[in-house]
C-alpha positions in Angstrom: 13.4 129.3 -70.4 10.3 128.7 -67.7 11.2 124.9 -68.3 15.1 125.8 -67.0 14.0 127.9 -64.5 11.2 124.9 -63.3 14.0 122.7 -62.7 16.4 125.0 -61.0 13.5 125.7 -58.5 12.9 122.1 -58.4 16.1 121.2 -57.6 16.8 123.6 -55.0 13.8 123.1 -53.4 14.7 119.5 -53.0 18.1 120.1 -51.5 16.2 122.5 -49.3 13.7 119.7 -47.7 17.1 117.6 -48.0 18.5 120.1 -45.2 15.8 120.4 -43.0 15.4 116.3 -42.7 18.7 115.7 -42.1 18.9 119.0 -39.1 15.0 116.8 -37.8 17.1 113.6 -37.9 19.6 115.0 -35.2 16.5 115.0 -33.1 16.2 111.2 -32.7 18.9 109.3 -31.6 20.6 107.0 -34.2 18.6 108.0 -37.3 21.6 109.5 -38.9 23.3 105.8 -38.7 21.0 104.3 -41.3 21.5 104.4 -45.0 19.6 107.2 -45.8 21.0 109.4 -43.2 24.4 108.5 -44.1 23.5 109.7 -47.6 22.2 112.6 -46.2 24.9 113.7 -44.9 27.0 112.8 -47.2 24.8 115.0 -49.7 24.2 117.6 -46.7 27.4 118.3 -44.7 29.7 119.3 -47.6 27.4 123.0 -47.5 26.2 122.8 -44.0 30.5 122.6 -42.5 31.4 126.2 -43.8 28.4 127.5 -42.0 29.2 125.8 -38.7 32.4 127.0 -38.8 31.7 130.7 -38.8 28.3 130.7 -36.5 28.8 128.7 -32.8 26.1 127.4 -31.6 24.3 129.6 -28.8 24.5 128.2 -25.1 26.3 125.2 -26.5 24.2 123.2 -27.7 21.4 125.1 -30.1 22.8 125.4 -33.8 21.2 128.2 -35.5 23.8 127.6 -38.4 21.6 125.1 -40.2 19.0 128.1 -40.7 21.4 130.8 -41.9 22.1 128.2 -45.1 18.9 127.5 -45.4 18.2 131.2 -45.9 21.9 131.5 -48.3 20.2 129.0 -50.0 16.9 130.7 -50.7 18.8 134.2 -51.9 21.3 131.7 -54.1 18.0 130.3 -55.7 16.7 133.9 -56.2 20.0 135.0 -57.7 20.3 132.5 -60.0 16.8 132.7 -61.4 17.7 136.5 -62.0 20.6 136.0 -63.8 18.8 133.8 -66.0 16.3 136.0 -66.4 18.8 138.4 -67.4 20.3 136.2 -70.2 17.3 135.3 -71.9 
């Protein structure tokens, strides 16, 4: 069971960094048009998009929404590491 629950945290901990260098790449002007920011986003947007839609971004221009799934993400980890716990 620790070797399951290794790669659960493993794996959401690399979609995690995933997140937060695709929301640094916005920072710099045409990263995101390079292969690895189009896989990025590819990888990225599909979670980030339902988020967006619900939170607006304050004054217009500062997305906060990027955070909020980051934090979804961390309690989803949790939760899934205590169900497994449960089950074994």
């Amino acid at each position: 069971m620790a070797e399951i629950e290794t790669i659960l945290r493993l794996l959401f901990n690399i979609y995690f960094y995933m997140i937060i260098v695709y929301v640094l790449m916005s920072w710099l002007p045409n990263l995101r048009e390079n292969f690895i920011g189009e896989l990025l986003a590819k990888l990225v947007e599909p979670y980030l998009s339902p988020f967006r839609r619900f939170i607006p971004p304050i004054f217009g221009m500062l997305d906060i929404s990027p955070i909020v799934a980051l934090f979804i993400l961390q309690f989803a980890e949790e939760g899934l590491i205590a169900i497994l716990h449960l089950l074994w």
